[in-house]
C-alpha positions in Angstrom: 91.6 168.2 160.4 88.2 168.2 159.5 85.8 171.7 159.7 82.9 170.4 160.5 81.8 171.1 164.2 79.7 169.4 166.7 77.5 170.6 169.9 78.7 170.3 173.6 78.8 167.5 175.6 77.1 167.6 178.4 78.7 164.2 180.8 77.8 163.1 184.4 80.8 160.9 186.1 79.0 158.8 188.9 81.8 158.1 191.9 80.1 155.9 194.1 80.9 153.0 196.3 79.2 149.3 195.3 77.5 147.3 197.0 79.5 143.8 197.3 78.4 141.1 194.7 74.9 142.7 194.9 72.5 143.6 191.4 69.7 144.6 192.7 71.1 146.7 195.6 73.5 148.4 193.3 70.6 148.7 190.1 68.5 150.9 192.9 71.0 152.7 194.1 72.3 153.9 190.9 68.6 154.0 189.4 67.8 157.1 192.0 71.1 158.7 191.3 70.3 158.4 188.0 66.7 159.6 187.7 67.6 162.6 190.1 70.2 164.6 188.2 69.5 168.0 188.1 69.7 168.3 184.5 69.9 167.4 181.0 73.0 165.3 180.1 74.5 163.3 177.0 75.8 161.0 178.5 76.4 159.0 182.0 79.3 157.1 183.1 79.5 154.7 185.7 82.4 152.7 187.2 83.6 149.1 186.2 81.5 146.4 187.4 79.1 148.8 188.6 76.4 146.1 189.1 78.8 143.8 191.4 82.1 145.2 192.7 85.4 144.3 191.0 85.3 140.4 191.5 87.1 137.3 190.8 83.8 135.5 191.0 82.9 135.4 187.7 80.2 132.4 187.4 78.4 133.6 190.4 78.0 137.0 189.5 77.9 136.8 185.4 74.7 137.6 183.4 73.9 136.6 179.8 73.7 139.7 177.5 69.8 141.6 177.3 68.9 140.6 180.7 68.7 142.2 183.6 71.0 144.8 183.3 70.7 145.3 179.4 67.2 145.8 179.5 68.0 148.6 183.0 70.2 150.3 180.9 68.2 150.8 178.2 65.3 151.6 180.7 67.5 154.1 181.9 68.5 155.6 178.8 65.1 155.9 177.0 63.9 157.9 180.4 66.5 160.1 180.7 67.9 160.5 176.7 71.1 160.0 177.8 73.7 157.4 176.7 74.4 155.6 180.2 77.5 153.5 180.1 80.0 151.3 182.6 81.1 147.9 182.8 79.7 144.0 184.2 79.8 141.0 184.2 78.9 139.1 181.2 78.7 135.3 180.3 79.0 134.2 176.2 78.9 130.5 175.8 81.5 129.2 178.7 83.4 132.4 178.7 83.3 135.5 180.7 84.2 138.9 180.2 84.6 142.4 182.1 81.9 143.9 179.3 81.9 147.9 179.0 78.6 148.4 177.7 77.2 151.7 175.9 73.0 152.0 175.8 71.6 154.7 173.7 68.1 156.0 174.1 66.8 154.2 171.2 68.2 150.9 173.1 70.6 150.1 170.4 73.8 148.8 172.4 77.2 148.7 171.9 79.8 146.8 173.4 83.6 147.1 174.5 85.5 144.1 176.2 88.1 144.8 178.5 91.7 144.0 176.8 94.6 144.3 179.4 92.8 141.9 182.3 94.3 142.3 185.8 97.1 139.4 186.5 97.3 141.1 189.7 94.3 139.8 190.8 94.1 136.6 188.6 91.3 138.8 186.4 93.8 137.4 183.3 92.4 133.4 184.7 88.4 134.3 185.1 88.1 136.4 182.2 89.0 136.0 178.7 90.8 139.2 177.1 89.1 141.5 174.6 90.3 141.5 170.9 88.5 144.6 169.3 88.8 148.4 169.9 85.5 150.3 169.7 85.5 153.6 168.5 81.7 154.9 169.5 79.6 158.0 168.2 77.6 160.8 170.1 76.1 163.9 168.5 79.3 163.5 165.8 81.7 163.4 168.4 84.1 160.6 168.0 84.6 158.4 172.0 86.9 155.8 172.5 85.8 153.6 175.5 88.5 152.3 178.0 88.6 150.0 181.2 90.6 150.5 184.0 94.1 148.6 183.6 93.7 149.4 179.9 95.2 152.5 181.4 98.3 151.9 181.8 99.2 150.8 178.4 99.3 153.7 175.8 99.0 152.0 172.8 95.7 150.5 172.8 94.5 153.6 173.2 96.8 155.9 170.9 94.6 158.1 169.1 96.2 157.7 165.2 95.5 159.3 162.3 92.3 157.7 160.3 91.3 159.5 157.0 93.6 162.8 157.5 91.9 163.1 160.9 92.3 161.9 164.6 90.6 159.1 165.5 88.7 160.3 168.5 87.9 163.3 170.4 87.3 161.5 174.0 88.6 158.8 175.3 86.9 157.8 179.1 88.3 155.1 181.8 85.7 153.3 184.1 87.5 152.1 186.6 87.9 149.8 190.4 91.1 151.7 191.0 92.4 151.1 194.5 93.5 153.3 197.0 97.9 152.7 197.0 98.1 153.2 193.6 95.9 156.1 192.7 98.7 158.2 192.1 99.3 156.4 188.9 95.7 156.9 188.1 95.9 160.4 188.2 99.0 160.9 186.3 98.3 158.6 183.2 95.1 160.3 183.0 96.0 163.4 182.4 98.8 162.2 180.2 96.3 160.4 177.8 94.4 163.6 177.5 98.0 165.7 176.5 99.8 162.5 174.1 96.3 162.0 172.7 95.3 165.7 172.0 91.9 164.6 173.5 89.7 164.9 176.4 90.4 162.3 178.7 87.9 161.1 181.4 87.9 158.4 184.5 85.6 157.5 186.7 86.8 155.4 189.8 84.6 154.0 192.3 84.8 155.1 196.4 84.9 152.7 199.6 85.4 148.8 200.3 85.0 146.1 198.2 83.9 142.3 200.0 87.8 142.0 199.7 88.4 144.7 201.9 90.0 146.6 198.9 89.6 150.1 199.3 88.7 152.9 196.8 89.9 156.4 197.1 87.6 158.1 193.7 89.7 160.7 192.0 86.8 160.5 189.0 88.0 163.2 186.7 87.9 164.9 183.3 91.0 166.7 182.1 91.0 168.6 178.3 93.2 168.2 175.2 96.2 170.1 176.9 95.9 168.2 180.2 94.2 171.0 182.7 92.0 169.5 184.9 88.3 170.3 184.8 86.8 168.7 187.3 87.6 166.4 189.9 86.4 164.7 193.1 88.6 163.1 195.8 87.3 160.5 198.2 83.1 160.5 198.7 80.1 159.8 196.9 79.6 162.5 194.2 78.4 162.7 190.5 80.3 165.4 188.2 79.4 167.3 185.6 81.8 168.2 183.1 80.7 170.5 179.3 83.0 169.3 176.3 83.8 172.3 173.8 84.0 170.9 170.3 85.3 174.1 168.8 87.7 174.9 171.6 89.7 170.9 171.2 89.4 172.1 167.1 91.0 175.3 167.5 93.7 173.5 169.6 94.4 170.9 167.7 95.1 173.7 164.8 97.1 175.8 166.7 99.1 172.8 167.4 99.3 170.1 165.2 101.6 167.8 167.0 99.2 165.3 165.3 100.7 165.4 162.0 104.3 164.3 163.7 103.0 161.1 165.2 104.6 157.2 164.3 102.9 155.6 162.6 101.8 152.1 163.9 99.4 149.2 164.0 97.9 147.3 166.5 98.3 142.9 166.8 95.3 142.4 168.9 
């Protein structure tokens, strides 16, 4: 494993119930959350579909890439100098797609596609299924993006061994989670933090969606051996978890399960 160490991350985890099928509502209500943190962070997730609600609706809702929401984020980003992140909506030619998308403060923007859609819901027959992993960069640390069912399928986000190193340090859910099953959220989020030797984030959204679906939170970050950091149950509440660089080193040292690992590869 490589020597070469990087600073803290600092993360906010916005749990927050959505307004149904509503931009601007939501865009205002997560602007002031946004612009009163407390402090200083690197980075600031928000749940899936934040702008919308988790919706079958796609031609109603979807917006074309740098438009309204883009050109928020990036608004958002270059006042507080902090990534912000979170998934929407988005329209490409006649598709759609559940679009995770990661806005740095210099407005250069990244992109992650959801892969396993919902068939649950019929997401799999509104949205068309994301091809491409995205391994992203923050202050040298090394953040694999994730969204929602994605979850519950280990391999796409198996972190292997690239260049005699791991591939990523974090790897982070944004989620529309429901209620009955959020016992399976919590336990195959802290198992992708201990299988992965990573930190391992979600963040789940809180109350009713136009569907009556409800949402029971449980945002959380766990560390590389699975002990929970910080976690918040069912309300309205942005968390704040510190990332040790040197500490998920050290660990993976001490205890190279790493070097034991199948090797694979992925048919996306």
């Amino acid at each position: 494993m490589t020597d070469m160490l990087f600073p803290d991350l600092v993360i906010a985890l916005v749990q927050t119930d959505l307004y149904w099928k509503d931009r601007t509502a939501n865009l205002a209500m997560l602007e002031e959350k946004i612009m009163n943190l407390p402090h200083m962070v690197d980075l600031i997730i928000l749940p899936e579909m934040f702008t919308t609600g988790f919706t079958m609706d796609a031609a109603e809702v979807a917006e074309p890439m740098n438009f309204i929401t883009t050109k928020w984020m990036c608004q958002m980003a270059a006042q507080t100098q902090s990534v912000i992140t979170g998934s929407l909506v988005i329209k490409e030619g006649n598709s759609f797609f559940n679009r995770l998308l990661w806005v740095r403060p210099d407005g250069r923007v990244s992109k992650y596609d959801k892969r396993h859609l919902f068939r649950m819901a019929d997401e799999d027959a509104h949205y068309t299924m994301g091809l491409q992993r995205e391994v992203l960069s923050l202050k040298g640390w090394k953040i694999l993006p994730q969204i929602c069912y994605d979850l519950r399928f280990p391999v796409w986000s198996r972190n292997q061994v690239v260049n005699k190193d791991l591939e990523y340090d974090l790897v982070f859910y944004v989620a529309s989670w429901p209620s009955p099953r959020i016992n399976a959220w919590d336990i195959l989020l802290q198992a992708r933090a201990v299988e992965n030797l990573s930190y391992s984030i979600g963040v789940n959204r809180v109350g009713k969606d136009g569907n009556a679906v409800p949402y029971s939170g449980h945002s959380a970050a766990y560390n590389f051996k699975g002990e929970k950091m910080v976690f918040s149950e069912n309300k309205e509440e942005i968390l704040f978890v510190n990332l040790d660089h040197k500490a998920l080193k050290d660990y993976r040292d001490k205890f190279p399960a790493w070097l034991d690992a199948d090797g694979f590869q992925l048919k996306v």
